[in-house]
N, C-alpha and C positions, 0 to 999 in steps of 0.2 A: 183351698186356702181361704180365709175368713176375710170381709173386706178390713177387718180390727188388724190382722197379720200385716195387711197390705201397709196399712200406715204406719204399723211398725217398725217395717222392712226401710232399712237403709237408702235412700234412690241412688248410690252409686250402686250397691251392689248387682253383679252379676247376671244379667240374665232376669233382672226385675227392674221394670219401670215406673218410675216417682208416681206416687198417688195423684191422683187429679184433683184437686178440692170444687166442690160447686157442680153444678150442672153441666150432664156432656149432651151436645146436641150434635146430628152430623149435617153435614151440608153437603147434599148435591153437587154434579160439577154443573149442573144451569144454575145451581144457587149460586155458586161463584163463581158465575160470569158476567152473573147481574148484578153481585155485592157491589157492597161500598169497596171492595178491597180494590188499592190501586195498587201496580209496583210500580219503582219509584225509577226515573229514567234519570240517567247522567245527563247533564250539560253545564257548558260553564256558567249558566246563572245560578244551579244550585248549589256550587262552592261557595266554604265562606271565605271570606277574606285570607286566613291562618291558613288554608288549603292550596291556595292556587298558588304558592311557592313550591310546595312540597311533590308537585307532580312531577314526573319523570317521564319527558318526550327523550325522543331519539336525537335529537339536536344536542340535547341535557346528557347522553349519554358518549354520544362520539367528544364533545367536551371536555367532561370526564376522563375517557379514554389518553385523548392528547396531551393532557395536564400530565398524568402518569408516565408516559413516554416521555416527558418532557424530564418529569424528577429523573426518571432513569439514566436519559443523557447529563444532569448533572451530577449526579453520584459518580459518573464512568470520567469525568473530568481528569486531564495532567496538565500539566502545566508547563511553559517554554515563555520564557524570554517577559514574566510576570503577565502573557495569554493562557489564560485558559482553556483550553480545546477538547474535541472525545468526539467519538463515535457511538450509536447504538439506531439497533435495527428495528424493526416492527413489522408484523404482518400486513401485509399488501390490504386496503380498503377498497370499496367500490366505489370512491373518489380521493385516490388518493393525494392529488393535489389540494384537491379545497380541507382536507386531513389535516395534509402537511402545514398551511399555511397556518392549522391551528394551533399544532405543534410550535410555531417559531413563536406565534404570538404569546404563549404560555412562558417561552424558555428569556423573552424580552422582559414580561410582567410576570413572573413566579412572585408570590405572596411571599416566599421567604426570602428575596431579596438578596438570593445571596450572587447573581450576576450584576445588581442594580451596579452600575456606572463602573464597571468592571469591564475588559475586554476579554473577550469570548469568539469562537468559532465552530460550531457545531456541525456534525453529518449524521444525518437519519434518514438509512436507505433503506426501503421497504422488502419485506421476500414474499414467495410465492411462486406458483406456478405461471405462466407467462412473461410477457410486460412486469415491469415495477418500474417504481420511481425514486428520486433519491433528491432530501433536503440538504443544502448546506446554507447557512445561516451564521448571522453573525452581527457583533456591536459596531465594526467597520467595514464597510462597502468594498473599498480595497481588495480587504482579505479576502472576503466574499468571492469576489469575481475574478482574487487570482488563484482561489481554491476550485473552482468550480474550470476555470481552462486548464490546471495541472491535474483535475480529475478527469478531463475530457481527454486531454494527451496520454494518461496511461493507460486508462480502458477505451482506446483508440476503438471508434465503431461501436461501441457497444451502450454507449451515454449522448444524449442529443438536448439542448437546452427545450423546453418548451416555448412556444411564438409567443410574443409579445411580453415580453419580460422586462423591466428596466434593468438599471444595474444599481442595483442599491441591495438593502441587507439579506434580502431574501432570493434564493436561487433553488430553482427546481426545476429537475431530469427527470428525462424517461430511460432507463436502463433495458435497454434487452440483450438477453444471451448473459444475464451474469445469476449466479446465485446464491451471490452474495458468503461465500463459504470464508474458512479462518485466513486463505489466502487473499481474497478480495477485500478483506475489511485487516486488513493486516497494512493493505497497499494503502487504502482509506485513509487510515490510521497515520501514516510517512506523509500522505498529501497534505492531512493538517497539520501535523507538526512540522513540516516545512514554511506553511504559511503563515503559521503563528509565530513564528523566528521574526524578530525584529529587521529589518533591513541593514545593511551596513554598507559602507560609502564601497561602490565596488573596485574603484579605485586602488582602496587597501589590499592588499594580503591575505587569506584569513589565516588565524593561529593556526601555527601548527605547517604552513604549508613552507615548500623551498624551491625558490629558483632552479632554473636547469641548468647555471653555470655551477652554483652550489652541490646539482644531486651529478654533475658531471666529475669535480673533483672529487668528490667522494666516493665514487665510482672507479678515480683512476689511482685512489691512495687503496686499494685493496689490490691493486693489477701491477705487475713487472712488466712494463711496457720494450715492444721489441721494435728497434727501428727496422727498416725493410732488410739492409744487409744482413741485421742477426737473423733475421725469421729468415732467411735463404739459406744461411748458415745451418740452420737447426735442421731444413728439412734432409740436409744432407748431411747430416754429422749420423755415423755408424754405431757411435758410440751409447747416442741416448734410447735407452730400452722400452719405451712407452713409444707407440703411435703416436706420429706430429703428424699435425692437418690445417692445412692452410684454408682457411674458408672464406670465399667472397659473397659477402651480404647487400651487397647494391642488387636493384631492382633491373630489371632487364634492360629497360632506356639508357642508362647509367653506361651499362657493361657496353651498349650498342656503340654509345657516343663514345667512351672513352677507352675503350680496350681492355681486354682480362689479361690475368698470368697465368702461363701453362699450367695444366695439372690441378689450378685449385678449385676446391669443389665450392659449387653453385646451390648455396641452401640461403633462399629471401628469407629476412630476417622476421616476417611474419610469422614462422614457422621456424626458426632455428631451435629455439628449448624441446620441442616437441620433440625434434630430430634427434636430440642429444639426450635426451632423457633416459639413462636404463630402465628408470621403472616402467617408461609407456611403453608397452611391446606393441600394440598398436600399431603407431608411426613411426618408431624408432627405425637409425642408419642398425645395418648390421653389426658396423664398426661399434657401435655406443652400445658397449656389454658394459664398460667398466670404466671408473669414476676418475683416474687416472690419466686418461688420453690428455694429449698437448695439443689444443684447439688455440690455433691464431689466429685471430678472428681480423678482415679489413675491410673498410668499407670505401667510400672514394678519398675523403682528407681525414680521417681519423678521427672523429666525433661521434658517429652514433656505433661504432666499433666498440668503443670503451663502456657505453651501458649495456653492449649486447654480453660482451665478455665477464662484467656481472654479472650480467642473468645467469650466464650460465654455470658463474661459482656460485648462485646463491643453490643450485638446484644439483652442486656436491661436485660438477667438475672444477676441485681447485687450481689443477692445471693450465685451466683459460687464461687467457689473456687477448692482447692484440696487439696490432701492428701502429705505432707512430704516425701521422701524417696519410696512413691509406694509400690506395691505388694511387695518389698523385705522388706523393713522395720515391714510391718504388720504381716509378715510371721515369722521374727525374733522376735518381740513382742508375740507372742504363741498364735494371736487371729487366730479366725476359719479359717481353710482353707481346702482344697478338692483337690484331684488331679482326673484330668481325666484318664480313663481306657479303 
């Protein structure tokens, strides 16, 4: 090929390199070790000014990093009682404390402003293998530290504050034995919207709830109450075709002090539905195949008789009921009774 071709030739193309214009000379490697050539060494005086922003150390990066985690926990945001709250996780650091702390400072001063002078309470528990640790944070100190002891209570043993912490916005644990899976950050999740919930005078009631003289009538307008004579009556009448069962639900102190009535059966009321239940074959009486049986239920004065006797229409035996007044009334009526010895 012609040196005329050469210059022809395209210098991208293929497999052919750009003509060299001028004189080629070669150079030894002594010649250029002795050259003028220098290569040119980094240091910070040979940045220019417009440079030394633009560098990216590791400090610049973990930064970074926590700003990111930081949007993510407020994208995950819900909201209770006009608080804002949420969880979200991150991968365990190999300091995850001094992390976290940057994490909270990020989620206090976000450029979008969108928690500025808002109330907030955040959790960011780290995973991994090992050890992790876990932030909760927040606008009020309060929330803070009553989020972080109802998180210590439910992951009992497995959450320890770190030493020398005040109590102000910032809180951070060491977690061991959790991994943080949909159940662990689900429970997370109830701790802050518990403590994002406004306080209310505890004094009050809250909505929704009923006295127990309230859930007691209601209890006994569902129930054909039997005084001690009819339920003696019942167990002896030939006529009625259902199994009648007399059951005394006092705890054993009760029965000691005050005497039982022959024949009736001994089921503490800790366990009575369980007993009566046909569906549970489990623990079920033999007797309790069928939803029918005449269960009269007594207890010593006839109060906690008549929610037992609910229970046990709620769970299909309509039959239930109970006894009036209890072991003291029956006892006063002059029918059978027994003392233990």
């Amino acid at each position: 090929m012609s040196a005329s071709s050469l210059h022809e030739s395209s210098p991208t193309s293929y497999g052919v390199s750009p003509a060299i214009e001028g004189g080629f000379h070669a150079l030894h490697r002594q010649d250029i070790s002795v050259s003028s050539i220098t290569t040119p060494v980094f240091s910070q005086e040979n940045l220019k000014e417009d440079d030394v922003g633009s560098l990216r150390t590791l400090d610049n990066v973990r930064d970074q990093v926590a700003s990111h985690v930081a949007v993510r926990a407020i994208r995950k945001l819900k909201t209770a009682d006009n608080n804002h709250y949420g969880v979200s996780s991150t991968l365990s650091k190999s300091d995850d404390p001094a992390f976290l702390r940057r994490v909270a400072a990020h989620l206090a001063s976000h450029p979008s402003g969108i928690l500025k002078d808002k109330s907030y309470l955040v959790a960011v528990p780290t995973t991994g293998t090992g050890d992790t640790s876990l932030l909760i944070c927040g606008s009020d100190a309060t929330k803070v530290q009553r989020a972080a002891l109802l998180t210590m209570s439910k992951f009992i043993g497995h959450i320890k504050p770190l030493p020398e912490q005040d109590a102000g916005t910032v809180w951070i644990g060491r977690a061991r034995g959790l991994a943080w899976n949909g159940y662990d950050e689900t429970a997370l999740w109830d701790v802050l919207q518990k403590c994002a919930q406004e306080l209310v005078d505890p004094s009050r009631p809250p909505p929704g709830s009923r006295g127990i003289d309230e859930i007691l009538e209601t209890a006994r307008t569902r129930l054909h109450r039997l005084l001690p004579h009819q339920a003696f009556a019942e167990l002896r009448d030939a006529d009625i075709k259902v199994p009648v069962l007399l059951v005394d639900i006092r705890p054993a102190a009760q029965r000691a002090t005050h005497g039982q009535i022959p024949g009736a059966m001994i089921i503490e009321r800790n366990v009575l539905e369980w007993r009566f239940d046909p569906r549970y074959l489990k623990e079920r009486l033999d007797i309790a195949t069928r939803y029918d049986l005449r269960v009269i239920v007594f207890c010593q004065e006839g109060y906690t008789s008549s929610l037992a006797a609910a229970s046990l229409q709620d769970i299909g035996l309509l039959n239930a009921t109970d006894m009036a007044g209890g072991f003291k009334a029956w006892k006063e009526e002059g029918l059978p009774v027994e003392l233990e010895t």
